[in-house]
N, C-alpha and C positions, 0 to 999 in steps of 0.2 A: 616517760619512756613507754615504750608503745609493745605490742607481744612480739614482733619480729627481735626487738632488743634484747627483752628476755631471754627468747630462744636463743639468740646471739651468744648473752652470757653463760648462758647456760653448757652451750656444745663447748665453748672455750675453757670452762671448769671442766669437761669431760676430756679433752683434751690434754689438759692441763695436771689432774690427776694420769690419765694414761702414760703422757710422758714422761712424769714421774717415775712410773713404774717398770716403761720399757725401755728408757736409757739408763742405765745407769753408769755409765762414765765421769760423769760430775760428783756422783754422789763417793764414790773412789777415787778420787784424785783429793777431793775436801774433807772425807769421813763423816761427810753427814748429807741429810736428803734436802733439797731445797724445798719446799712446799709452797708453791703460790695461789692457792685457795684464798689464805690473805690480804694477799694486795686484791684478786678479783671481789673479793667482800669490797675492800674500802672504796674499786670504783662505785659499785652497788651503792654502799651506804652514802656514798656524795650524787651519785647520778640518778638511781632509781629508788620506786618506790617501795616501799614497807614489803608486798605482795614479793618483788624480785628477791629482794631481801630474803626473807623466808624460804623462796624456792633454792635460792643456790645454798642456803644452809644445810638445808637439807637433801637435798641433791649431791650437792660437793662433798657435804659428810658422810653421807652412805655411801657415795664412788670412793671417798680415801679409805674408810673403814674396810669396803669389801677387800679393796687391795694391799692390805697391810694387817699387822698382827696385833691392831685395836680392834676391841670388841665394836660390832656392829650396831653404829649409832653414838658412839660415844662424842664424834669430833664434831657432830649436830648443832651442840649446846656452846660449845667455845665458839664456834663460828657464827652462831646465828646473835650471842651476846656481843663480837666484835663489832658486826653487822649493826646490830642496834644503836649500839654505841655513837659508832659513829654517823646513823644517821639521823638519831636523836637531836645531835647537836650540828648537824651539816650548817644550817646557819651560820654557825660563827667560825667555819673554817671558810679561808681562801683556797676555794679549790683549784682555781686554775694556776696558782704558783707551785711549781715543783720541789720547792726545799718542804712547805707543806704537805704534800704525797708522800714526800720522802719519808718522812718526820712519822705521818699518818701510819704508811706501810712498814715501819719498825717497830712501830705500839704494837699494829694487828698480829703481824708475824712474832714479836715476841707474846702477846697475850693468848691466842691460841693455842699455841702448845704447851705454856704452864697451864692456863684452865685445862686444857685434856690430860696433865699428867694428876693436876689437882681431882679432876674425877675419876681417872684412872685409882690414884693411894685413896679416895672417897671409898669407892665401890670393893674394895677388898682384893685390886688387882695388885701384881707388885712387880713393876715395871725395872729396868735395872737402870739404876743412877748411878751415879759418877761422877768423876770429874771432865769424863768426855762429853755430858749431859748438858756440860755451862756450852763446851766447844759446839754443838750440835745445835744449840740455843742460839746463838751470837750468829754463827752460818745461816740460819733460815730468818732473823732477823734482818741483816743484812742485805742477802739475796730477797728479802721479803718487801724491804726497804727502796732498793733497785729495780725491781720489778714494776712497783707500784705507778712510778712515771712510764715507762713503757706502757701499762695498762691503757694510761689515758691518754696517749699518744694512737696506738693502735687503735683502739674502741672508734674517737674521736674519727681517725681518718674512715673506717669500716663504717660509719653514721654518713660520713662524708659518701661517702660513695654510694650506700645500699638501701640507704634511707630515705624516705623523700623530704624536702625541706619543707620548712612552715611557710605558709604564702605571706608574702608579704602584705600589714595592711594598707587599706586607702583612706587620701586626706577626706574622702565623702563619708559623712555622716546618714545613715539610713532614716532618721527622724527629722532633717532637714528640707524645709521644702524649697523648691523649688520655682521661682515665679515666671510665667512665663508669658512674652506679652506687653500691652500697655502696663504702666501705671495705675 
């Protein structure tokens, strides 16, 4: 993945966090936030490198921190470990089957927001639980879950369009010689 993609991922997590922030209609009508930081992590972790990786961690974490009532940085570390996770082992997932994305973007969406409320009661915060906590959980899993093939659906066709393709190679060998002439 080349810096233009980055940049790609990157403005789409900016985005991504904003609309979060400035719709809220969805989040009223369901009684909880969708957050798709996650599924843009899992395309990360199957499509790009370590480097991308780390930047939307950190990127993504800081734009949801400033615009919410976690301390600043906190959601760095859940992200950037979901990130890891799964591109530790990108190998041995099928990424291009969609039950796998599916599957994938349910892990990340549910393991993000228990690791940030896990360091949220870590750090001496005291965030308010509940029982509307499990409902608010299973919502951003789910939406997190559905998202995820969208991600690679979009991304895919935005490469398709904006990116340039790899050249195709040739049957000519550059160490081959060529005789030309008699016998």
């Amino acid at each position: 993945m080349n810096r233009f993609n980055t940049a790609l991922l990157l403005g789409a997590a900016f985005l991504a966090v904003f609309g979060e922030a400035a719709f809220s209609g969805l989040r009223h009508l369901l009684g909880a936030q969708m957050d798709f930081l996650p599924a843009l992590m899992v395309y990360a972790g199957l499509r790009a490198g370590l480097t991308t990786v780390a930047l939307l961690a950190i990127c993504g974490g800081l734009w949801l921190d400033s615009l919410s009532a976690n301390p600043l940085g906190i959601s760095v570390i859940p992200l950037f470990a979901v990130g890891l996770a799964i591109y530790v082992n990108r190998e041995l997932v099928l990424r291009e089957q969609p039950l796998a994305q599916v599957v994938l973007g349910v892990a990340a969406s549910t393991g993000a927001p228990v690791l940030t409320l896990l360091l949220l009661l870590t750090t001496g915060h005291k965030p308010l639980l509940g029982w509307g906590t499990l409902w608010q959980v299973a919502v951003m899993s789910a939406g997190g879950g559905l998202a995820t093939p969208a991600c690679f659906v979009v991304f895919d066709w935005l490469q398709g369009w904006l990116a340039y393709r790899q050249a195709a190679e040739t049957s000519f060998r550059p160490d081959r010689e060529i005789r030309r002439g008699r016998w």
